[in-house]
N, C-alpha and C positions, 0 to 999 in steps of 0.2 A: 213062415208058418202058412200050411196051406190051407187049414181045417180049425175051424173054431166051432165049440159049442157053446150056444146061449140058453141060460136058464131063467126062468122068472120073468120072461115077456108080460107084461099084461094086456088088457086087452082091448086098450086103446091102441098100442104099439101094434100088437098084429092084426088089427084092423087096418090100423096105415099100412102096413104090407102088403096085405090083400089084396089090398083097394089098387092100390100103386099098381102088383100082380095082375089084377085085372084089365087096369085100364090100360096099361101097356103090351099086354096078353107076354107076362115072359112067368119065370117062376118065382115063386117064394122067394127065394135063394136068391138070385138076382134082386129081384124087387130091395130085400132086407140089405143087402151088399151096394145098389145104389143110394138107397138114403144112408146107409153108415156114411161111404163116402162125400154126399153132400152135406152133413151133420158134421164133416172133418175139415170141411172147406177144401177137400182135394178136387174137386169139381169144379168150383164156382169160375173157372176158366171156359169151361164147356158149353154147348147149348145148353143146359140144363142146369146152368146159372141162377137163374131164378126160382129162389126159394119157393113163390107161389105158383108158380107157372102157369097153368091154363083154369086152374080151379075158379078164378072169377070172372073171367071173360064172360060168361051167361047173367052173370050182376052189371056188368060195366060197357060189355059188349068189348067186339076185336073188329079190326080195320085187315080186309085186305090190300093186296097192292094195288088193286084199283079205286078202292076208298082213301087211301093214304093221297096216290096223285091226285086226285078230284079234289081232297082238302089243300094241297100243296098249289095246285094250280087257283084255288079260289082265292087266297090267302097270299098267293104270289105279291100280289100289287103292295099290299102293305111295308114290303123288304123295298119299295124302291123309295128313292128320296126327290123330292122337290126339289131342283137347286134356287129357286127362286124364294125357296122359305129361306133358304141357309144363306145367305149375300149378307 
């Protein structure tokens, strides 16, 4: 089937379209045809895994890859062991 009509959207649902629509700048269509998919767990392989995906990064904040190595490198020392504790 290559064609489905949906009826009775409400309008929280086509608000999440929209939105999706927007921020991704693709169309309705798509937008509605990627969340069916992620709603189907046909995705959750994909980048787009993640249920929430970027929506709370502005609450929690995101790390680039230069933030990631700066914490990796501070935080280095802790992964090594004393052999002198463990005798």
């Amino acid at each position: 089937m290559n064609q489905l009509t949906l009826r009775g959207l409400d309008k929280e649902l086509e608000g999440c379209i929209r939105q999706l629509a927007e921020h991704e700048h693709i169309s309705m269509n798509k937008a509605a045809l990627k969340l069916m998919r992620r709603g189907s767990a046909l995705d959750r392989a994909g980048p787009d895994s993640n249920m929430i995906g970027d929506r709370l990064d502005d609450f929690i904040g995101s790390w680039n890859a230069a933030d990631a190595a700066d914490f990796d490198n501070a935080v280095a020392v802790f992964g090594e062991i004393d052999p002198e504790q463990w005798q």
